[in-house]
C-alpha positions as CSV (number, residue, x, y, z in Angstrom):
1,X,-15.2,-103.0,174.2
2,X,-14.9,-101.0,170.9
3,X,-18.6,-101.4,170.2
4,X,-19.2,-99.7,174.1
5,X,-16.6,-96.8,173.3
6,X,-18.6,-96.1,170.2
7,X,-21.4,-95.5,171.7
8,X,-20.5,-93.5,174.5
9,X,-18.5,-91.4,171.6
10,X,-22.3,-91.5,169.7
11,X,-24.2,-90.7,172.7
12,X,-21.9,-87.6,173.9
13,X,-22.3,-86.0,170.6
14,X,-25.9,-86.6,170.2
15,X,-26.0,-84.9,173.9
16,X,-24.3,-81.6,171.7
17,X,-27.1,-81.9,169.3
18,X,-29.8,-81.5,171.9
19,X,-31.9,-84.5,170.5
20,X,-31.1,-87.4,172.2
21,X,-33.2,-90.4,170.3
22,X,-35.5,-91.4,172.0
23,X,-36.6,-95.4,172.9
24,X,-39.2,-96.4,170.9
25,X,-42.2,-95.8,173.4
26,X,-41.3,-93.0,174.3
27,X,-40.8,-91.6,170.6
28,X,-44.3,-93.1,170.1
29,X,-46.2,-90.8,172.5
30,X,-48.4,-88.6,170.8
31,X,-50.3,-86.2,172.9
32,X,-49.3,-84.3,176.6
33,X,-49.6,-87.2,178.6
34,X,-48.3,-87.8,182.3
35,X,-45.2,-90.7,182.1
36,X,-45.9,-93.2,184.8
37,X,-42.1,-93.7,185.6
38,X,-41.1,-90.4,185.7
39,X,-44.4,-88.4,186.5
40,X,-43.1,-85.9,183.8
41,X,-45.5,-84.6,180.6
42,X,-44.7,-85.0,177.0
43,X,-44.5,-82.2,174.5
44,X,-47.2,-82.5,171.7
45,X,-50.5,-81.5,170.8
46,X,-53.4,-81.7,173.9
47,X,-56.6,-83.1,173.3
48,X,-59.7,-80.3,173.3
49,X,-60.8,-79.6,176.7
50,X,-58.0,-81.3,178.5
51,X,-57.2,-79.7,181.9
52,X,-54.3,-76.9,181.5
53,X,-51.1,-76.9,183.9
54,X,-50.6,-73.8,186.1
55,X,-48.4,-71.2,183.7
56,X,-44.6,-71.5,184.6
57,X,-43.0,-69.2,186.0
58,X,-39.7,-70.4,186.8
59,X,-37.8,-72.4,184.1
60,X,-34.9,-74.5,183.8
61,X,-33.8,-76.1,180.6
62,X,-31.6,-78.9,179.9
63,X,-31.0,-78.9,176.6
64,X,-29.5,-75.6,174.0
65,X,-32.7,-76.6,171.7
66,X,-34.9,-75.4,174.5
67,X,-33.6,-73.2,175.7
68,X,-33.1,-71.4,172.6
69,X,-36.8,-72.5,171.9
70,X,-37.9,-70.2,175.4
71,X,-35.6,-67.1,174.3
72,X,-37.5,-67.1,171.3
73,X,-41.2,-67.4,172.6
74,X,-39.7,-64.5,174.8
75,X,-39.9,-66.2,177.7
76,X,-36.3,-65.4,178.5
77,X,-37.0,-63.8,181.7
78,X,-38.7,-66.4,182.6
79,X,-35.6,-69.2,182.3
80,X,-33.2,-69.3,185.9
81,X,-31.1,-71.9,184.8
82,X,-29.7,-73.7,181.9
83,X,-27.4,-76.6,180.5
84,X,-23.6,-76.2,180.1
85,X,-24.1,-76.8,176.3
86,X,-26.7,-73.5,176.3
87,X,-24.9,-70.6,174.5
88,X,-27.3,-68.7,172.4
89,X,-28.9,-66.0,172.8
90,X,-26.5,-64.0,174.8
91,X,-28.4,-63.7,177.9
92,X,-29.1,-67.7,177.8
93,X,-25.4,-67.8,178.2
94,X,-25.1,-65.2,181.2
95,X,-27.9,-67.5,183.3
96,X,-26.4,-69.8,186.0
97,X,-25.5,-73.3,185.0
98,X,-27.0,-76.9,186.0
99,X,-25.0,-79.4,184.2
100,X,-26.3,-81.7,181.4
101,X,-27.6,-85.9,181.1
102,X,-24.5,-87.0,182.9
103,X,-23.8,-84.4,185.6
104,X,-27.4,-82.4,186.3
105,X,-26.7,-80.5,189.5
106,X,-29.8,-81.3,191.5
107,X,-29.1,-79.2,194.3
108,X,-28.1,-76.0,192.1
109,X,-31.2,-76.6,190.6
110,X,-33.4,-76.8,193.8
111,X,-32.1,-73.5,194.6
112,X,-33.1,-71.6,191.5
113,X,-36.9,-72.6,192.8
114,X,-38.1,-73.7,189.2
115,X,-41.7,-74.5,188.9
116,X,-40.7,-76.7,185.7
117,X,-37.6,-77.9,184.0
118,X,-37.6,-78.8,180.1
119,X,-35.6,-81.9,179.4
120,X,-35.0,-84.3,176.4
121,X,-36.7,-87.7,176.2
122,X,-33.1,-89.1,177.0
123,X,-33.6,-87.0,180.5
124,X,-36.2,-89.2,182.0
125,X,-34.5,-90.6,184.6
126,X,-33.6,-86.9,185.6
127,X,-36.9,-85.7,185.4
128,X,-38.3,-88.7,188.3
129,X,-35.4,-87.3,190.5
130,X,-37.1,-83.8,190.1
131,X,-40.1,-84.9,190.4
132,X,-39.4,-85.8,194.0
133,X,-37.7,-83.1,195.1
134,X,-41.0,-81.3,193.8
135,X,-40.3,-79.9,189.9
136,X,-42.4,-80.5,187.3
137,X,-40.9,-81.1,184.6
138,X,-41.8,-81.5,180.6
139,X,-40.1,-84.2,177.9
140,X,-39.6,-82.3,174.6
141,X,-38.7,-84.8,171.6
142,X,-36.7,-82.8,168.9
143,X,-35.2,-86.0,166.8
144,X,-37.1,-84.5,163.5
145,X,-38.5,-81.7,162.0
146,X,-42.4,-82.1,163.0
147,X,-41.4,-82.7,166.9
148,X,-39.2,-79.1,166.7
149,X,-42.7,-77.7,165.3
150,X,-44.3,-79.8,167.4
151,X,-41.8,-78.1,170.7
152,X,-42.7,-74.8,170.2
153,X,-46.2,-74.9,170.3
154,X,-46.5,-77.6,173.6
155,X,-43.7,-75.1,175.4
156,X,-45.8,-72.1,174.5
157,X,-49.1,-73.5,175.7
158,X,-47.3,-74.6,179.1
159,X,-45.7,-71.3,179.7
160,X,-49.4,-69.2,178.5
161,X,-48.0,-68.4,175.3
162,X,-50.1,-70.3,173.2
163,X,-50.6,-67.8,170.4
164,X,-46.7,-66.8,170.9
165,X,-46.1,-70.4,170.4
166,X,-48.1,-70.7,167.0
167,X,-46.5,-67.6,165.1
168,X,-43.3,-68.9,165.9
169,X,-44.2,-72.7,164.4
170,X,-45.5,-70.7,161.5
171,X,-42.6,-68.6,160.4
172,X,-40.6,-71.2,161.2
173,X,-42.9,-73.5,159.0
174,X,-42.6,-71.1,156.0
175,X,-39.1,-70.8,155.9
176,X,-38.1,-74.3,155.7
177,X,-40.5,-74.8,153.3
178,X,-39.3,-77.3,150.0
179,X,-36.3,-75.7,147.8
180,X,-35.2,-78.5,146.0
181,X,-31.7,-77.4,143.7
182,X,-31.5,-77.2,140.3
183,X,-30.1,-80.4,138.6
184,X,-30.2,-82.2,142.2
185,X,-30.3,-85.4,143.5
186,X,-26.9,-85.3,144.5
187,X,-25.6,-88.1,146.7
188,X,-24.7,-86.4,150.2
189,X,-22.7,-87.2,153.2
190,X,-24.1,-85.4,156.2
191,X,-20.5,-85.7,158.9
192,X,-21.6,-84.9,162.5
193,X,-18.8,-84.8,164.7
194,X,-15.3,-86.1,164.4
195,X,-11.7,-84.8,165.6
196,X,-9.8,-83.1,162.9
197,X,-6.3,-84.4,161.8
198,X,-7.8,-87.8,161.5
199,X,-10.7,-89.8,159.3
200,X,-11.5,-91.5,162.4
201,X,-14.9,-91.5,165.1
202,X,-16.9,-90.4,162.3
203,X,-20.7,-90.0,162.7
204,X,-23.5,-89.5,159.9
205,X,-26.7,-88.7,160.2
206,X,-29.0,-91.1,158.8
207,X,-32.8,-90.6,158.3
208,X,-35.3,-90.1,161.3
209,X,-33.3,-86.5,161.9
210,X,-33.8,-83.1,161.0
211,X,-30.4,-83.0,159.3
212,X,-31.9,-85.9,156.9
213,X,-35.0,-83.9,156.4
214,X,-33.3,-80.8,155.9
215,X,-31.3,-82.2,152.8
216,X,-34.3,-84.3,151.4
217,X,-36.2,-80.6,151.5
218,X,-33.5,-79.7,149.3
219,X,-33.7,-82.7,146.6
220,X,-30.5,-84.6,147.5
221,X,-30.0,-88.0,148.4
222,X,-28.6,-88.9,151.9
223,X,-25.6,-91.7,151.2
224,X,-26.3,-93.2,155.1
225,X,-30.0,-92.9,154.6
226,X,-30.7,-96.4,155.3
227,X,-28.6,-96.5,158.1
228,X,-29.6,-98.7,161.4
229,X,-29.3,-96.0,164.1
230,X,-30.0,-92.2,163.5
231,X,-26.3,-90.9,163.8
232,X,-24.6,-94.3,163.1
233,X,-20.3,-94.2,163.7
234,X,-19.0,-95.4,160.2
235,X,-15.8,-96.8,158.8
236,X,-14.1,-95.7,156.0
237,X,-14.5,-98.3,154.1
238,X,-18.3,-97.8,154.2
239,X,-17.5,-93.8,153.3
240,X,-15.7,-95.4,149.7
241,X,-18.7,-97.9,149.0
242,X,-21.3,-95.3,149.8
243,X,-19.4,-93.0,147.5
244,X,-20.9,-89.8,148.2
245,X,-20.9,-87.0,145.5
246,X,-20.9,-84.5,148.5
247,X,-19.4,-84.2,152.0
248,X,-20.8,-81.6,154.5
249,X,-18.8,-81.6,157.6
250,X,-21.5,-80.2,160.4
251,X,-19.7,-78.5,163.4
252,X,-20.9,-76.9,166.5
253,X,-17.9,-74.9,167.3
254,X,-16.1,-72.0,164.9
255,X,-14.0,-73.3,162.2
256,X,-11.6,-70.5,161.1
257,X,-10.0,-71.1,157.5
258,X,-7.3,-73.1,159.4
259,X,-9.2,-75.5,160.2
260,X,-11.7,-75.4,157.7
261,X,-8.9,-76.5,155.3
262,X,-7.5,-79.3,158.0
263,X,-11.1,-80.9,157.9
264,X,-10.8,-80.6,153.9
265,X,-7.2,-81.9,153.6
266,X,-8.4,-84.9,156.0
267,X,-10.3,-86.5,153.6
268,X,-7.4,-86.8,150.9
269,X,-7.2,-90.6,152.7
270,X,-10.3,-91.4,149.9
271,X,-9.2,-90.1,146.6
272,X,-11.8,-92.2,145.1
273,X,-14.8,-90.9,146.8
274,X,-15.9,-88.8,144.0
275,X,-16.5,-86.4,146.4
276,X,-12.7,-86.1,147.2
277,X,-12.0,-86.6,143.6
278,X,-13.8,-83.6,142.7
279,X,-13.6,-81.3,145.5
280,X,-17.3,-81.1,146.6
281,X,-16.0,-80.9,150.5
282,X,-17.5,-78.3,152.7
283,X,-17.9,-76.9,155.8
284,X,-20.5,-75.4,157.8
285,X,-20.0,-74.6,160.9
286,X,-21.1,-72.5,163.8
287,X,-23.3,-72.8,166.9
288,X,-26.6,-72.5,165.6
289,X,-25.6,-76.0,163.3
290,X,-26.2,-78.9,165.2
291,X,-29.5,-77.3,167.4
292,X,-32.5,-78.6,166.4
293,X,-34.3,-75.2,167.3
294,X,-35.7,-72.0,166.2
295,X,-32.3,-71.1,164.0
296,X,-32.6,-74.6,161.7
297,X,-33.1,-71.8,158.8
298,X,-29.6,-70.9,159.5
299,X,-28.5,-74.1,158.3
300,X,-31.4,-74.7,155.9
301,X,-29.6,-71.6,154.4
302,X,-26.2,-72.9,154.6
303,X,-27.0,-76.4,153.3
304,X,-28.7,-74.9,150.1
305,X,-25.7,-73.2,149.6
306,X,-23.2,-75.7,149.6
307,X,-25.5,-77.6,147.8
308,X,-25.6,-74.8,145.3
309,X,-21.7,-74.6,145.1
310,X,-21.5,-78.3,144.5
311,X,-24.0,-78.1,141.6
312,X,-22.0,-75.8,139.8
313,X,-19.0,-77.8,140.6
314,X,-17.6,-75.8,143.2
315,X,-15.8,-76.4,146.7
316,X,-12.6,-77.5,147.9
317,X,-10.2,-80.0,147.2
318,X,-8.1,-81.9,150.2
């Protein structure tokens, strides 16, 4: 029973990510390629000469990643309908709202007339029921860094923004580009998602995700690196023997300096974490954080910063 309620706990905040993992198959798939059980597409590079789908027209997105992906290709007038998690850019916000993995409103989403729906490779079972009611629909994988790349360019080229598409993998590319810190190889705790006021439900992110490539980009060392899921829920007393010289607390929603310092002053159950013992606690949070999409140089920033600050002995204590 506690092993089932971790992983619904795992699962829902993965959802909030926007990056699902994927089964193994499916993460395997390499090129646009129709999905027998679902009759739905997968993002990634076509083959020369392949035949092109008709341009879409009329978009709904089920997931913030894409949806911010579609804003920025500046195909926003283009999108009728997103996910309840969608909140950026503004306008994504103001469009009418179809649910998520667990509660996709099929029949709000017939209305809107789409001509394709972007989902997540955890979506696959949604995208058969579209497929019957007549909506194409496309899987975009956005566990790492390569499949975000990957996203913008596949999107592009379905929607006839190919070269839109391309300048946007590019900048992108460029500005997450290798910045190790000085006097780095720090040992780092990447914390995804728990409730404040409590050292409980904690989830890491472990390599195979963009927050694990981010920080490697930047020349530290992941503690839960060799972890046996992507965002694996961990104990405390995994948290002690890990012993992370660095704890970055990753949040999706605001944290004012109330709560910044209640998600600091958590932590004082492990004064022997070195990262508790010497203050190298920090939080970044905002709703660009946790969405593997156009804005990862937002964090990219954020993270080099902390990292920075925790260099030069800097941060705050519980």
């Amino acid at each position: 029973m506690e092993r089932r309620r971790r992983s619904r706990r795992a699962h829902r905040w993965r959802r909030r990510l926007g990056a699902l993992p994927a089964i193994a198959a499916v993460a395997a798939v390499a090129a646009i390629a129709v999905i027998a059980a679902s009759g739905a597409a997968t993002a990634t590079p076509a083959p020369a000469g392949a035949p092109v789908a008709a341009t879409a027209r009329r978009i709904v997105s089920l997931a913030p990643s894409l949806t911010e992906t579609l804003f920025a290709l500046g195909l926003g007038d283009r999108v009728v309908g997103v996910d309840d998690y969608s909140v950026w850019p503004a306008a994504a916000a103001a469009k009418p709202r179809i649910g998520g993995l667990f509660n996709t409103n099929l029949e709000k989403i017939v209305t809107l007339r789409p001509d394709l729906a972007l989902l997540l490779p955890s979506e696959h079972d949604v995208a058969a029921k579209l497929r019957g009611l007549g909506v194409a629909s496309l899987i975009v994988p956005v566990e790492t860094l390569a499949d975000v790349e990957r996203s913008f360019v596949a999107i592009a080229r379905r929607c006839g923004v190919a070269p839109a598409g391309e300048r946007l993998a590019a900048s992108w590319r460029a500005e997450l580009a290798p910045r190790p810190v000085p006097g780095g190889g720090l040992a780092v705790m990447l914390s995804v998602g728990r409730q404040p006021g409590r050292l409980t439900g904690i989830l890491a992110a472990a390599r195979g995700t963009f927050l694990d490539e981010l920080l490697v980009r930047l020349g530290a060392a992941n503690v839960f690196a060799d972890a046996a899921t992507r965002y694996p829920q961990v104990g405390l007393e995994e948290v002690v023997a890990r012993a992370p010289r660095v704890i970055l607390e990753l949040r999706s929603d605001p944290a004012p300096p109330a709560l910044t310092a209640a998600l600091v002053h958590d932590w004082r159950q492990l004064p022997t974490v070195p990262a508790v013992r010497d203050g190298r606690i920090f939080v970044i949070a905002g709703d660009y954080v946790l969405v593997p999409g156009p804005r990862l140089p937002l964090l990219y920033r954020d993270l080099r910063q902390a990292l920075l600050a925790a260099a030069a002995g800097a941060g705050a204590r519980p």
